[in-house]
VMD Tcl script that draws the C-alpha trace (Angstrom):
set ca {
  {-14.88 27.11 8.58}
  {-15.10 24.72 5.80}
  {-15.31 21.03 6.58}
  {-11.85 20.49 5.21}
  {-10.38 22.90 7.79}
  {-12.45 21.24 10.68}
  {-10.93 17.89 9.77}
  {-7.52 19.40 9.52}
  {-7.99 21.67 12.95}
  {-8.98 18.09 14.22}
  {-6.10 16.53 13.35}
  {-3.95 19.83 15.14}
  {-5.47 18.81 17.97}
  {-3.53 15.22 18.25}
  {-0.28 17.05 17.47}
  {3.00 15.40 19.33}
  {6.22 17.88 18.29}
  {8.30 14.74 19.19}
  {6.51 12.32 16.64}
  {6.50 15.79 14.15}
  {10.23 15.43 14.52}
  {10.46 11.93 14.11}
  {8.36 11.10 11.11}
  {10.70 12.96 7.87}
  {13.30 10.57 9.19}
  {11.45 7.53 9.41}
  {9.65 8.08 6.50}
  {12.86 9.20 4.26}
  {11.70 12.57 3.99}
  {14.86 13.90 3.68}
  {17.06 15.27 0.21}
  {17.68 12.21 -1.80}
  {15.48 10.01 -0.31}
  {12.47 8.30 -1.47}
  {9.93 10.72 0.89}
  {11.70 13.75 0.08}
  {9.54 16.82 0.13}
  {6.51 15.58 2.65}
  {5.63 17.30 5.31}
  {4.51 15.90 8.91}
  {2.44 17.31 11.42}
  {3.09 14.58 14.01}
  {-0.15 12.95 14.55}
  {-0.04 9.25 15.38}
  {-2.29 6.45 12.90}
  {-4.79 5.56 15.87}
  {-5.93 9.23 15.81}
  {-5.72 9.32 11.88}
  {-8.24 6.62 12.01}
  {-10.44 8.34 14.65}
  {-10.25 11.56 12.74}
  {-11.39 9.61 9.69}
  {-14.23 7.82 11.17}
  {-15.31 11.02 12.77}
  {-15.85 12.80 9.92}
  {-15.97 10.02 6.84}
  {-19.85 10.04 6.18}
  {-19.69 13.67 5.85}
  {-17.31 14.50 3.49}
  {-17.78 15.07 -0.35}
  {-15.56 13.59 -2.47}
  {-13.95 17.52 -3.87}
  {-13.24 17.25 0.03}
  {-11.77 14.45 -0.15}
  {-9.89 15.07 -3.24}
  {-8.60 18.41 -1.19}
  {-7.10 16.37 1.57}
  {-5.94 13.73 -0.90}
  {-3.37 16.58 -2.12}
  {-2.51 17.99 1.03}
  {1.32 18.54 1.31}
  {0.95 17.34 4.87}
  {1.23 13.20 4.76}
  {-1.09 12.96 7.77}
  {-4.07 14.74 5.91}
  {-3.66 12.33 2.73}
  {-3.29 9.26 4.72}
  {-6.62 10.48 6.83}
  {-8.31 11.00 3.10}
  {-7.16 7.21 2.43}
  {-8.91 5.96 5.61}
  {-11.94 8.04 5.02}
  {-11.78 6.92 1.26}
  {-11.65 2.89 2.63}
  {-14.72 3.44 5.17}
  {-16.94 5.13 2.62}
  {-16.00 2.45 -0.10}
  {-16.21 -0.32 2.04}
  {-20.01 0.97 3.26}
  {-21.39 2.53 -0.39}
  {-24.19 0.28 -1.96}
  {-24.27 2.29 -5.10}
  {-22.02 1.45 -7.41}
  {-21.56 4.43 -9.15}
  {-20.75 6.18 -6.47}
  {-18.06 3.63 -5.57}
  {-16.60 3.81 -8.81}
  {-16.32 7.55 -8.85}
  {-14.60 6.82 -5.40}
  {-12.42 4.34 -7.03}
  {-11.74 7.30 -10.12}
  {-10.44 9.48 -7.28}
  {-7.54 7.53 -5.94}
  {-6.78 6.44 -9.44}
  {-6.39 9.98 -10.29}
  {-4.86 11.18 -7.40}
  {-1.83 8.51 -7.41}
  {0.83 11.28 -7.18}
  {-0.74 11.42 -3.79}
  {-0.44 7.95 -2.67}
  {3.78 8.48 -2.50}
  {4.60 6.85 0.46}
  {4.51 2.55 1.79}
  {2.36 3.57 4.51}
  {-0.17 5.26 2.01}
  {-0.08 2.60 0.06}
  {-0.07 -0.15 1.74}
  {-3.56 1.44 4.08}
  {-5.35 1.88 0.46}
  {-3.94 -0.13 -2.34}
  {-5.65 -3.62 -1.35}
  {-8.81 -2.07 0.41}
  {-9.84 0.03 -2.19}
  {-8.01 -1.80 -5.83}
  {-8.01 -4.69 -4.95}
  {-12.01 -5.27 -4.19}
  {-12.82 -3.33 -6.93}
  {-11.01 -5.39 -9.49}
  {-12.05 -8.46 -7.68}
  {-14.40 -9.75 -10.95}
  {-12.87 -6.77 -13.72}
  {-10.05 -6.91 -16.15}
  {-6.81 -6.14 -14.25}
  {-4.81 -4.98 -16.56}
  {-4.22 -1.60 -14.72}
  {-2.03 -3.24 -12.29}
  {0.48 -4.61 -14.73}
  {0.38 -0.99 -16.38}
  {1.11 0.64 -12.95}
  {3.86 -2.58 -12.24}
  {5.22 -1.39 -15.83}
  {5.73 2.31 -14.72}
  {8.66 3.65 -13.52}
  {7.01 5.30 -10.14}
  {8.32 3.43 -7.20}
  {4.59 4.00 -5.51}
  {2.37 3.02 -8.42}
  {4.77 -0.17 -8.91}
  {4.31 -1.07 -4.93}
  {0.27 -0.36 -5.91}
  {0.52 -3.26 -8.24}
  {1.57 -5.94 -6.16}
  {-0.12 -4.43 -3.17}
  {-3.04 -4.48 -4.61}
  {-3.49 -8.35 -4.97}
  {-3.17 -8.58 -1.04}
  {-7.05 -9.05 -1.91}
  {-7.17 -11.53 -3.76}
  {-4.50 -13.48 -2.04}
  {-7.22 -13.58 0.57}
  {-9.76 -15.24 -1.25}
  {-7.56 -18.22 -2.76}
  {-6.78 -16.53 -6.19}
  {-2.88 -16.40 -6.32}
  {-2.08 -15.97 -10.36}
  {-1.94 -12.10 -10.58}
  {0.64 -11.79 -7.30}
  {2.53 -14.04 -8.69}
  {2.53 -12.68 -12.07}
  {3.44 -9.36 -11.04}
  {5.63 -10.76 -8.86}
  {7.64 -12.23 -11.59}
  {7.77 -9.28 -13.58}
  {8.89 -7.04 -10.39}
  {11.73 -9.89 -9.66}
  {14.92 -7.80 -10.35}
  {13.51 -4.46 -9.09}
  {16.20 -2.18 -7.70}
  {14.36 -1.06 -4.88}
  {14.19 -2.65 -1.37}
  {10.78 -1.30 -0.75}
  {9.35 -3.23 -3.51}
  {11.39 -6.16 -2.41}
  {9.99 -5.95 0.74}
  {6.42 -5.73 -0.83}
  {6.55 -8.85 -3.05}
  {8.54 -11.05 0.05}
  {5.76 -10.26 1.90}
  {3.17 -10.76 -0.92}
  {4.79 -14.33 -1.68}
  {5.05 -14.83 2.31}
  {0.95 -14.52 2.20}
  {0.45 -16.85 -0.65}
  {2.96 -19.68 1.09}
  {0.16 -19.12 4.29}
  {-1.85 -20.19 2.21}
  {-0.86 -22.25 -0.63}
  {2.94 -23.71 0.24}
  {3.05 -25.80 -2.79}
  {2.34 -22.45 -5.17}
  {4.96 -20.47 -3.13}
  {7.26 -23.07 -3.45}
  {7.13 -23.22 -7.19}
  {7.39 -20.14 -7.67}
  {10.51 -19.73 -5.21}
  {11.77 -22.95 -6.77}
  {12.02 -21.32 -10.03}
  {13.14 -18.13 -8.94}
  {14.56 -17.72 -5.69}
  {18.61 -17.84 -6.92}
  {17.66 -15.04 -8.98}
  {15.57 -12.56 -6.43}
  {16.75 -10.02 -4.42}
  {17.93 -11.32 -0.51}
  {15.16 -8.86 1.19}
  {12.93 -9.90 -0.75}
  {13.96 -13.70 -0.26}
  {14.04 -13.50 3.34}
  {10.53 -12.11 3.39}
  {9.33 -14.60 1.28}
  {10.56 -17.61 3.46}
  {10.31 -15.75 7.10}
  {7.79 -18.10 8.07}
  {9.31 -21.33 6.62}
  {11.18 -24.20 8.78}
  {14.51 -22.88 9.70}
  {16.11 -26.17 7.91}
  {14.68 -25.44 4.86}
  {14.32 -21.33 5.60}
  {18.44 -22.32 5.50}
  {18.94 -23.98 2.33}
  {16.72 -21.44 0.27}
  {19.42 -18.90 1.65}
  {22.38 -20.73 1.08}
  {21.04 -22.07 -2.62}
  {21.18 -26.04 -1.60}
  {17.56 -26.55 -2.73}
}
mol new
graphics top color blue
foreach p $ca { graphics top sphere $p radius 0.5 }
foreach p [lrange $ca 0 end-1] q [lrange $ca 1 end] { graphics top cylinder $p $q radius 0.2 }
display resetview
């Protein structure tokens, strides 16, 4: 048994037929919707995560690139963790940048929020921390829903160390999106600027917010006063 099964007969062993019956729906597997075509073997994210510590400093990166393209969802979101712990730990840089060339070129793999949203900012977003990031406003300029949700993820990092322009940016440019899920990602992304830096949310919403989407104005303001959370909704600011 190759070490690709073993993970894989590891991750059988966590198998809940209720949660395998539960996931297409929750994750819009279903004809027409934005997950349609994954498959689900029913194994919860806390034993994901144990899976992928378990068995993260073992695994080659063809490995990796094997579960990456599983057609189960559980086995690429367990290649994503395992992906995160190895960059996160790897001094060389070379070798982090050839982990860094694998989920680039595995995208078509990263097709679903929860996929992105475990990868996009732990493994993107540190590595263009002090690089040109130009590859997020080509991804933003796509027309894949996932690669587009990349983008904005993405800057989650750098929201965290004080450097706001590129969300904001991209946030901009993603303003009349027609998809909920990426005006649920750049609510949130604004909401974790505001926690941050209220005056550069507010400028931004101050400029824009009679323009974007409701979800993704209520996400942006969740956390605001509920007098002025109120008149950003009903357009008295």
């Amino acid at each position: 048994m190759n070490l690709v099964e073993q993970i894989i007969k590891e991750l059988s062993f966590y198998i809940d037929e209720e949660k395998a019956d539960y996931l297409p729906g929750f994750f819009n597997a279903v004809p027409g919707g934005y997950g349609e075509g994954d498959y689900f073997l029913g194994v919860t994210v806390p034993n994901q995560r144990k899976v992928a510590k378990q068995f993260y400093r073992q695994v080659s990166l063809d490995e990796l690139t094997m579960l990456l393209q599983d057609p189960y969802h559980e086995c690429r979101l367990t290649a994503l963790f395992m992906m995160v712990h190895l960059y996160e730990r790897l001094k060389d840089e070379t070798m982090k940048q050839a982990v860094i060339d694998l989920y680039l070129n595995n995208l078509d793999y990263v097709n679903n929020w929860d996929l992105v949203d475990s990868s996009a900012y732990k493994l993107l977003g540190p590595y263009l921390e002090h690089r040109d990031r130009e590859v997020l406003y080509e991804l933003a300029a796509s027309d894949d829903l996932w690669r587009q949700r990349i983008a904005i993820i993405s800057t989650l990092y750098f929201i965290r160390q004080h450097d706001f322009d590129d969300t904001l940016a991209l946030s901009e440019y993603l303003l009349h999106h027609p998809h909920d899920l990426i005006h649920k990602a750049v609510g949130w992304m604004l909401r974790e600027v505001g926690n941050r830096n209220l005056d550069r949310e507010l400028a931004f919403l101050n400029k824009n917010y009679r323009e974007m989407p409701r979800t993704m104005l209520i996400y942006a303001i969740e956390k605001f006063e509920p007098q002025l959370r109120q008149k950003y909704l009903k357009g008295t600011i």
